[in-house]
C-alpha angles and dihedrals in degrees: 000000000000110000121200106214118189119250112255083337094277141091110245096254137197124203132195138177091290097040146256101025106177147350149188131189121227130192129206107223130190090195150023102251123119098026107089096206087099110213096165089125094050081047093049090042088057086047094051089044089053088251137129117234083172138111086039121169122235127194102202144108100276105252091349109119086183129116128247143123113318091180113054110205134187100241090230095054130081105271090198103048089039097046089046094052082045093061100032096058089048085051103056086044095043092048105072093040119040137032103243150337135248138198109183127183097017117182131221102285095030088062101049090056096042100053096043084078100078085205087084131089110216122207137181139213134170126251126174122236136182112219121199105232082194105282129187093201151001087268092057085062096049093047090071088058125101105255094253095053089040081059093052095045098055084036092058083047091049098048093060099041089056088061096059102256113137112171132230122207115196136162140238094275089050096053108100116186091270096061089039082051096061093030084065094048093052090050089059093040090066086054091039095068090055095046096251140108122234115249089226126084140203092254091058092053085043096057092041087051089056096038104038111024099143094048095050121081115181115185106201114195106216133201138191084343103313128098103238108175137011142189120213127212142179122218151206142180089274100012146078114184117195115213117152145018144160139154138198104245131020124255145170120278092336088120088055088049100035097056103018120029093034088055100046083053091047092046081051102046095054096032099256117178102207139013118205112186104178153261122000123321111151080187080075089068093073086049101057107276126140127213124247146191120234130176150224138194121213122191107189117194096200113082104213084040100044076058098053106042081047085060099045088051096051094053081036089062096048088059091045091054087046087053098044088050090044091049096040087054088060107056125121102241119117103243092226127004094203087189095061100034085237126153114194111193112172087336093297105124126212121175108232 
């Protein structure tokens, strides 16, 4: 199991006039698991060089490839000037003692600040997003697909639903120790066909339940009676992030429904902008997911290494593009819907 140790037992922190400015966590890792910005070749290439890559230090969200802040900045302070004195400081301490520094799942503003330091070696990957074009239902969504991938997609809804599964969502205040007790089972059971244990426990979905019950969705397919499989989200004000399933018994189509239809409904239904399901999945294209660019800051401390890393990323990014345009010329949206008057680009909608 990959842990994820603080660094010094402490966050990286910047101070002003008025206090604490600015901050940024850092864990110490052993490994590369639970990150999903995979560097086991740069790892393997140390090792064969008789070099340690680890301990290295990452700055991330453990087992969350979603993005999000990575300085944390007070809004009246200079971003740049603290963001600058933030990395500077990990720098001089990171520099003695591990191998390199990674900053994984930036957002926005993370990323401009971030990369406006040269000493950083960007690098990029694909995720798939759905994204809400202000749909009223299901079927607006599905208004939006080609005729063949519209039919599959009711088709994969109606599989399940002729074998008797109907689906419950509730939230954190709704789930009793009953429905924690199967959502638990069906979280191993993901690890168990593949002959490991998740690194979770119930404790853990119990005390999520109690401390963030508005921000946890859980959709349980029942049958006969018995809830037999779930999907687990996180949510904000504008997004649904999809982390876990599992289910009891296999059948047809119920994974498609459970973690992806469910949730666009869901999105829908409370007026979601976007919903992010996790790493990797070119299967969510057909769905209605949209492929997206995500990114990823390296610091090497090795010279030779630091250049040659640099190099590998920058072949690595022309075959990334290749696979975000490939991906985004299969998805499943009509070009043009001449009846409604309706342009899909991307999936991004604009009425002509």
């Amino acid at each position: 199991m990959s842990e994820w140790e603080p660094a010094g037992n402490r966050y990286v922190t910047c101070h002003d006039d008025l206090g604490l400015a600015g901050g940024m966590v850092c864990y110490v890792k052993h490994d590369s698991y639970g990150e999903y910005v995979f560097d086991w070749a740069w790892a393997d290439a140390y090792n064969r060089h008789g070099m340690q890559y680890y301990p290295k230090v990452i700055t991330a969200v453990p087992f969350t490839p979603a993005t999000g802040p990575r300085l944390l900045i007070r809004p009246d302070a200079d971003a740049t000037v603290i963001a600058d004195a933030l990395m500077t400081c990990a720098r001089q301490e990171l520099a003695e003692r591990f191998s390199s520094w990674h900053i994984l799942f930036p957002n926005e503003a993370s990323t401009d600040l971030i990369g406006a330091d040269d000493t950083w070696i960007e690098r990029h990957g694909v995720q798939f997003h759905w994204f809400n074009q202000g749909f009223t239902t299901f079927e607006d969504h599905l208004a939006l697909f080609n005729s063949k991938r519209r039919k599959e997609a009711r088709r994969e809804r109606r599989r399940v639903a002729e074998q008797g599964i109907t689906f419950e969502r509730l939230n954190g205040h709704q789930l009793d120790f009953d429905a924690l007790k199967t959502l638990f089972q069906c979280y191993q059971m993901t690890y168990a066909v593949r002959g490991s244990r998740g690194y979770l426990t119930e404790e853990f979905f119990r005390l999520a339940a109690e401390r963030i019950p508005d921000s946890l969705c859980v959709a349980f397919a029942v049958q006969h009676g018995e809830r037999m499989a779930m999907s687990l989200c996180l949510r904000d004000q504008t997004t649904l992030y999809g982390r876990y399933w599992g289910a009891l018994a296999n059948v047809d189509c119920l994974h498609f429904e459970t973690c992806f239809h469910q949730w666009i409904d869901y999105a829908i239904s409370e007026g979601i902008a976007r919903f992010d399901p996790g790493a990797q999945g070119e299967h969510k294209i057909a769905r209605g997911f949209q492929p997206v660019k995500t990114k990823s800051f390296h610091w090497i401390a090795e010279p030779e290494f630091r250049r040659a890393i640099a190099d590998f990323v920058k072949r690595e990014r022309a075959h990334i593009q290749h696979y975000f345009e490939a991906c985004d010329d299969h998805t499943p949206f009509k070009a043009l819907d001449a009846e409604l008057g309706l342009e899909v680009n991307s999936g991004k909608a604009a009425l002509e």
